[in-house]
C-alpha angles and dihedrals in degrees: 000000000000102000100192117183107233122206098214103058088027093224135091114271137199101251116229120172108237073238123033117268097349115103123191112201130188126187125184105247135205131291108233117224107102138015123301121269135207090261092062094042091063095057080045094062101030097059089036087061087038091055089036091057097042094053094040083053088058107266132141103233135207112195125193127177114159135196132229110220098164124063152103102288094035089061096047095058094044095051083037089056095032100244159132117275086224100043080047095048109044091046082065096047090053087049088051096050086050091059097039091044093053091043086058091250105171108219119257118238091247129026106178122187116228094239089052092063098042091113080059113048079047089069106045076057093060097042092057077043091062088036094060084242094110135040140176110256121212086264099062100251123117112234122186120226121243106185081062094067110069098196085057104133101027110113091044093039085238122151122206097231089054090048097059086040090062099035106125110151107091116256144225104267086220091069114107087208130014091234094055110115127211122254105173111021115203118244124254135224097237090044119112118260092239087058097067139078132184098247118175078253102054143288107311152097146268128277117239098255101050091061093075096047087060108040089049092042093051096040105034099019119251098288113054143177102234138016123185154173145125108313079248082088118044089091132069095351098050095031082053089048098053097043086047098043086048104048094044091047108007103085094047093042107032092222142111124248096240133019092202130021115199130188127176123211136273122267116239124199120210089335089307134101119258123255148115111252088058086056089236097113125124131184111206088251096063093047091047090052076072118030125034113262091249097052089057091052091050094053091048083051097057093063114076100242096248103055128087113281107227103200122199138132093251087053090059092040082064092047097051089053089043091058099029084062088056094047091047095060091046085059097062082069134079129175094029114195121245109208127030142161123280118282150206082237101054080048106058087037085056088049090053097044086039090058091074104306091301102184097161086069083031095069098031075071096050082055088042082058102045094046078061102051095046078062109050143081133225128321089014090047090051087039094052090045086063095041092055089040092051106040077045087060106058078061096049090248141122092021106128123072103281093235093067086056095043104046089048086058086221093289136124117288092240088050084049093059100125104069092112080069109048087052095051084052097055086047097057089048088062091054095045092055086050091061088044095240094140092159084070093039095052086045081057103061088043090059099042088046094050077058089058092253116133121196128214112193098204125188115298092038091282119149132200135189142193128176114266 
């Protein structure tokens, strides 16, 4: 059986679907208001191999990942550049779907966008009105109170006590408590027309947090399987979610807002925490103009989803070997089946992914493999191929014809350029051992190998070749 670790009790669980065999997901997206970073692209793999494992394990899935397209940043670079929110915004989100789809991101079923859900999230707002969870400030925003809701604290571990004690960011006067957070902020003058909607409290628009209790409510109803997200955000936005999502349901429906909360871990780079202002900030396009997409996705893989992510160029040097030695045992084989009977392998694949989703001893077993099948003949070479292809493939990984990889070297597509002339060259080498001038072709295969090309003949004169 599935064990998940789940944030809010701090302990590995038996996983069971609120309906058999049906699982609804929801996983905090990305703000769109700049390119993707390397942060974002872990919570883009990870869920993808989450949905991935559920649905290879049988079940019916219902992913959600939304997309917040209205705050407060997103307003400041679009009044910054002079333009629209929404020319702003859907740039980015083309710019997002580039990134997931070269990452091999599969698409989630439902990808909302936060201002298509604003009648919602109103009224969630009305509702912690009602429930004496939510009030009007003097300055026209609508805060809910903390101190009202008595689970307040328990996902993060966090005590409210602890957490006054260590408020220290100055605070709107209007607040009834410093740890009240905003639901409905009041519109102001200088703000741009597209960034305000009519609301029974004034013209305005919603607070960051109440977006996703609306988007997952109305797309997944108001108690879930799985919610998840970076561990950035357990506190205070998934602590907020669930204070908000409870008070506005609970009461009528007696059930928590999420069975299982998930984070995965946060992404280090050289030892050091990623930001900006450190200079150690990468967007996934910068870091694709070098390595190729999958061997990003395989380095984020290595690492178990809830440890630290260390990023550096010689971590994904490892990473691009790594993958470059499966795919070159996937390259000794040709015609690999496609179907085959149940193994020993595909088993003790199912008991790792089923301890809580473990792909670093996942793939130790896909180079397990691959040692075997460098060492195999016939039926059981081409048997343990598929093996390795299909296990790969509930990762998103060793899909393509091994060739393609190869031959890339595991390195972007503009670095891999010269391709046109590796093959003219092979070409010439041919010619040349036609003429039976196999001092030039020999002369051939040296230069092309001090490039780092190495060259197979293979049976009917055909030559292949990969990157060292």
């Amino acid at each position: 059986m599935l064990q998940i670790f789940n944030t809010l009790t701090r302990r590995k669980e038996p996983f069971q679907p609120i309906e058999h065999g049906k699982v609804r997901l929801y996983v905090c997206g990305m703000t769109v208001y700049d390119f993707c970073h390397i942060g974002h692209a872990r919570v883009m793999v990870v869920f993808d191999m989450v949905q991935r494992w559920l649905r290879a394990s049988g079940m019916e899935v219902t992913y959600v990942r939304n997309i917040t397209d209205i705050d407060d940043k997103i307003i400041k670079r679009a009044v910054e550049n002079k333009e629209t929110i929404k020319e702003l915004t859907q740039r980015f989100i083309d710019a997002m779907h580039e990134d997931a789809d070269a990452l091999g991101i599969e698409r989630p079923t439902y990808e909302p966008r936060a201002t298509e859900y604003v009648p919602q999230m109103q009224d969630i707002i009305t509702r912690l009105v009602n429930n004496n969870y939510a009030y009007q400030a003097d300055d026209g925003d609508v805060n809910f109170a903390v101190r009202n809701f008595k689970n307040y604290g328990r996902l993060s571990g966090k005590s409210l006590d602890d957490l006054r004690a260590g408020e220290r960011v100055a605070v709107a006067n209007s607040k009834q408590d410093p740890l009240d957070f905003v639901l409905w902020k009041s519109a102001k003058a200088d703000e741009p027309a597209d960034t305000k909607w009519e609301s029974p409290w004034g013209v305005g628009r919603p607070g960051w947090h109440i977006e996703c209790s609306a988007m997952s409510c109305q797309l997944l109803g108001t108690h879930f399987d799985i919610h998840g997200g970076g561990a950035d955000l357990q506190f205070p936005h998934h602590e907020n979610e669930i204070a908000q999502s409870e008070g506005a349901f609970a009461e009528e429906t007696g059930k928590p807002f999420v069975n299982t909360w998930m984070h995965n871990g946060f992404v280090r780079v050289n030892e050091e925490k990623m930001s900006k202002s450190l200079g150690n900030f990468f967007t996934i396009r910068e870091v694709l103009k070098e390595f190729d997409p999958e061997v990003v996705r395989f380095f984020i893989l290595k690492a178990h989803y809830r440890s630290p992510l260390n990023y550096s160029d010689a971590h994904l040097e490892e990473a691009k070997q790594g993958l470059t030695r499966l795919y070159n045992a996937l390259s000794t084989v040709e015609d690999i089946p496609t179907y085959g009977k149940p193994s020993t392998w595909r088993t003790r694949f199912a008991q790792v992914m089923n301890d809580d989703f473990n792909t670093p001893e996942a793939i130790a077993i896909l180079f397990e493999l691959a040692g075997e099948i460098n060492k195999a003949e016939g039926d059981e070479k081409r048997d343990l191929a598929r093996e390795l292809k299909q296990l790969s493939k509930m990762l998103g990984l060793l899909q393509r014809a091994p060739q393609e990889f190869l031959q890339a070297g595991g390195g972007s597509a503009a670095a891999n350029s010269d391709a046109q002339e590796i093959e003219a060259a092979i070409k010439a080498r041919a010619d040349a051992k036609q003429a039976k001038d196999f001092a030039k072709a020999d002369q051939i295969r040296q230069d092309l190998l001090a490039q780092g090309i190495v060259l197979e003949d293979k049976p009917g004169g055909v030559t292949l070749w990969r990157r060292a």
